[in-house]
Every structure is written in C-alpha cells, then in structure tokens.
VONUKE-864904 format. One line per field, with one value per residue (C-alpha): chain; residue number from 1; x, y, z. Coordinates in steps of 0.2 Angstrom, whole numbers, padded with zeros to 4 digits, always signed. Layout:
// residues N
cadena <- c(A, ...)
num <- c(NUM, ...)
c1 <- c(X, ...)
c2 <- c(Y, ...)
c3 <- c(Z, ...)
END
This chain:
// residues 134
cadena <- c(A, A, A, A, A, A, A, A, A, A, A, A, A, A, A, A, A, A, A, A, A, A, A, A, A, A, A, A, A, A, A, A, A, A, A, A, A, A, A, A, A, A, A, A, A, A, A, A, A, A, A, A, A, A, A, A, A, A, A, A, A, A, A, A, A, A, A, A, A, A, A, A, A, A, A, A, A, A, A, A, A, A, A, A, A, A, A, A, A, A, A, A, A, A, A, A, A, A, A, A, A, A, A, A, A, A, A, A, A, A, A, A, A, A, A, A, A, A, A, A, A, A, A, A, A, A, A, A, A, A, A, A, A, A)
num <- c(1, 2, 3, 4, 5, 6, 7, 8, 9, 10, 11, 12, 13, 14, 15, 16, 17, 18, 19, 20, 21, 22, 23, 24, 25, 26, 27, 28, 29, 30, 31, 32, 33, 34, 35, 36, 37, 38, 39, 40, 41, 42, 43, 44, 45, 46, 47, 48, 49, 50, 51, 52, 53, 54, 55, 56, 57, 58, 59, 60, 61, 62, 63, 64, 65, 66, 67, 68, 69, 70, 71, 72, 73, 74, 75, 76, 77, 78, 79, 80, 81, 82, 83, 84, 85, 86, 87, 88, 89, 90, 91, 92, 93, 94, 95, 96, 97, 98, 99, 100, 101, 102, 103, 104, 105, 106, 107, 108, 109, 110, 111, 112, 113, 114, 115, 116, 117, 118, 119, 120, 121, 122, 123, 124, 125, 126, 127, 128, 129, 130, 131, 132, 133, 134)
c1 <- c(-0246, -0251, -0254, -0263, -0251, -0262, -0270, -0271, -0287, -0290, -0279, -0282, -0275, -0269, -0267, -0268, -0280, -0273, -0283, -0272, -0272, -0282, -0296, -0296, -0300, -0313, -0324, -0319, -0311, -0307, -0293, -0304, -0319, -0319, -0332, -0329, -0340, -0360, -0361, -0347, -0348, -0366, -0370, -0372, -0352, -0359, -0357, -0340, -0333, -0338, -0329, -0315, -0312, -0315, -0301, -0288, -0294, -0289, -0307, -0307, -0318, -0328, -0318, -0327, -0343, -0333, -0314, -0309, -0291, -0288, -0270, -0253, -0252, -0271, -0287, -0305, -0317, -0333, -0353, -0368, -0370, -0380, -0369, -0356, -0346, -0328, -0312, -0298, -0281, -0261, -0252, -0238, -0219, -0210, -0222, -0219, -0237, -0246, -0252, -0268, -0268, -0285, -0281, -0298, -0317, -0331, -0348, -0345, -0358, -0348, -0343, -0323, -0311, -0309, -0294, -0294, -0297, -0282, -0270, -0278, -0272, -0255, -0253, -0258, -0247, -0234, -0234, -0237, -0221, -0210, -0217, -0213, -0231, -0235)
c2 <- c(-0434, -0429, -0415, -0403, -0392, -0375, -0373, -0359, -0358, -0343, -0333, -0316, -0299, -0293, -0307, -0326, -0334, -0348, -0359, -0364, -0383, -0377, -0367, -0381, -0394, -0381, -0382, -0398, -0393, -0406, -0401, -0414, -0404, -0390, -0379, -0372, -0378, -0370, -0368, -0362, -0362, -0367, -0352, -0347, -0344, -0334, -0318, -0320, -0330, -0315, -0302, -0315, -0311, -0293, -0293, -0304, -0295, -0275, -0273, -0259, -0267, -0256, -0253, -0259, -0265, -0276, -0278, -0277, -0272, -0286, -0277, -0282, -0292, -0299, -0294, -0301, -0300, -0301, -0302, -0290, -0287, -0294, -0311, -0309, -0324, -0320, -0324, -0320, -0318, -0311, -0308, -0321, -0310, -0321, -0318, -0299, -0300, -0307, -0321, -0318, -0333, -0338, -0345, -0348, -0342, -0340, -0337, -0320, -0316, -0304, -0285, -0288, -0300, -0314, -0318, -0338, -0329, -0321, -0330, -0346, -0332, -0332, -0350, -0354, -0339, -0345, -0364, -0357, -0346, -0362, -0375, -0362, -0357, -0365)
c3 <- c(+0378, +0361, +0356, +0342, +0331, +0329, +0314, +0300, +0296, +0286, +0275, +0274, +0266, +0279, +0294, +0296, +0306, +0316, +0328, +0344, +0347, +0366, +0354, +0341, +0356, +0362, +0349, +0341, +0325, +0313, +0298, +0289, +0289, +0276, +0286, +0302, +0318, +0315, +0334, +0348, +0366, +0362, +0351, +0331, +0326, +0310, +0316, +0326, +0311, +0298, +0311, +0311, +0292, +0290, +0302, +0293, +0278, +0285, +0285, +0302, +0317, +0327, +0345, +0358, +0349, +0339, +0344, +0364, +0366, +0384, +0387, +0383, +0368, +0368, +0359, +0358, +0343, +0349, +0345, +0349, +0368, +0383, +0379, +0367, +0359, +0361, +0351, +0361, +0351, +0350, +0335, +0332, +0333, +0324, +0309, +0310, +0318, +0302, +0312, +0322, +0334, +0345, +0361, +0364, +0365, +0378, +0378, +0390, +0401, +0413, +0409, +0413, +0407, +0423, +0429, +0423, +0405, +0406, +0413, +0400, +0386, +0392, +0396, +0379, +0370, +0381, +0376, +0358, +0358, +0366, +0354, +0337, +0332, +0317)
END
C-alpha cells in the first residue's frame, strides 16, 4: 500500500503547518500545486486557511469562536458558526511542539466532537507518531 508522507505546508513564526497524508487525501492536496485547495469539505477554505496562519504566526486565536481545545493533545481551528469548517490538529513532540499537524477537516454541523472524530484524530496521530512525522 502506498502511502502519502505528511506535508509542511506553511512555515510560520511560531509553528509549522503540516498536512497529515489522511487531510492531504481529504482534500486532494497536490505538493505540485502552489495554492492550497479554494474549496474544503465543499466549503470556501479562505477563512479557515487565514486562522490557520495567525496561528502558526503567534497571532492569539479567539477561544471558542476561533480555536476549540478537543482534550488531550487535539485542537480545532474553526469558522463562524451555524456550520463551521474545522481543522482538527496536535502538536508534533518530537518537534518541541513546533509542528501543528491537521489530521483532518469537517464541515461540523453538530455542537459536540463525535466519537468517529475523535478516535479518526488518534488513529491518524498515532500512525504519524510510528511512521516519524515528517
């Protein structure tokens, strides 16, 4: 089976953005393509994509408009409510945490994280732990 090494993206002043290889399926991300995808999960990326580097840039979010803490070791940047776009991420250890890694996105339409959101994060940090990030 092949498969994707994760990607970083962006480069910021405070964190790197690195795309798992299960986000980078998601939304059909091609290292080829110097702009990122116009459309995730169906939906205008703009807005996600511009919270996406305030954050890697040490630019505060605004908690929970903006950033969701999702428990142990995850955290979601999100869009402007009824539906919000959500990136759900961790912080690579073995980069002192410099790396801000996506396991994936979702259009949300529900007020609580599910359960197959949350055990999808884990699987993928876990499978991005054993194989050595990027």
């Amino acid at each position: 089976k092949f498969t994707i090494m994760p990607e970083v993206i962006y480069k910021g002043l405070r964190y790197s953005c690195v795309l798992s290889d299960k986000a980078m399926n998601e939304i059909g991300f091609n290292r080829n393509d110097i702009d990122f995808p116009k459309k995730i999960c169906g939906e205008d990326s703009k807005e996600l994509l511009a919270r996406i580097v305030r954050y890697c840039d040490g630019i505060p979010l605004n908690e929970p408009l903006e950033l969701n803490n999702e428990g142990p070791y995850f955290w979601a940047i999100k869009t402007a409510r009824p539906e919000s776009l959500r990136a759900y991420f961790f912080h690579d250890e073995d980069y002192n945490g410099e790396n801000m890694v996506i396991t994936h996105f979702i259009k949300k339409t529900t007020q609580k994280l599910t359960l197959e959101d949350k055990t999808k994060m884990k699987l993928i940090r876990d499978e991005y732990i054993r194989n050595g990030g990027v």
